[in-house]
N, C-alpha and C positions, 0 to 999 in steps of 0.2 A: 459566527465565530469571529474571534478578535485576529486582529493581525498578527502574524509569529512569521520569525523565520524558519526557512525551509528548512537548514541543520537543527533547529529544535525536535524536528518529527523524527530523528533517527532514533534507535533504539526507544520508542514509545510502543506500549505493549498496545496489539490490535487486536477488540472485542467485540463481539457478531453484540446486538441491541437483544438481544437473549442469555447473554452471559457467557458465550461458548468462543475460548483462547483460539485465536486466527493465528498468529503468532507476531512478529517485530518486525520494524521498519527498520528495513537495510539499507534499500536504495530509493529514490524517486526518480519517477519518470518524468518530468515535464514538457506540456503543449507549448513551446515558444510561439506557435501563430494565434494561438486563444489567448495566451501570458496565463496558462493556468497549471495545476499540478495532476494529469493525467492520470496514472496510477503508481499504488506505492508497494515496491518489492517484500518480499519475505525471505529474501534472498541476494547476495550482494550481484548486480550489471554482470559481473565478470564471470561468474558461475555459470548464467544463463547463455550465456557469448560462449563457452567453451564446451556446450553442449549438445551434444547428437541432432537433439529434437525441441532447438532452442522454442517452437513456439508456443509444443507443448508445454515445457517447461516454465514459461512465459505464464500460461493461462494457468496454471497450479499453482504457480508464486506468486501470483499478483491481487490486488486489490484495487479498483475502480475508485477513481478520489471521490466522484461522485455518488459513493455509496455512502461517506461517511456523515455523520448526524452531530458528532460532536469531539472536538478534541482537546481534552484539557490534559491530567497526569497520562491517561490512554487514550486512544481511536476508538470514537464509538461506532462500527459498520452497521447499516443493513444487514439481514440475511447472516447465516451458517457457516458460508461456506467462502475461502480465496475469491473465486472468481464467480460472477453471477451475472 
């Protein structure tokens, strides 16, 4: 992957490497102690923060940066499914 900034990933559409809509980057997480991009929301930070069962809510909304294969117009994931 080429260098991009972090504001380019928002609203880029997220597709499982089978064709199947994940859905859009809301938020990102980032590793400050690795300097990397941990995982990226399908749901805006503040949704998940004002929620019951924020970690469930976490692991249904999220995707693993390290899942991703390629990012040019869209995210290309690993895998089916959010979280994996």
């Amino acid at each position: 992957m080429t260098d991009m900034l972090l504001s380019e990933l928002y609203g880029r559409e997220i597709i499982s490497n089978t064709g199947r809509r994940i859905g859009t980057v809301e938020d990102i997480i980032v590793d400050f102690e690795k300097g990397c991009i941990s995982s990226m929301l399908l749901v805006k930070s503040e949704e998940l923060i004002r929620s019951d069962h924020t970690s469930l809510e976490f692991a249904k909304n999220s995707v693993r940066y390290e899942r991703v294969k390629s990012v040019d117009e869209t995210v290309i994931v690993s895998g089916d499914t959010a979280v994996k």
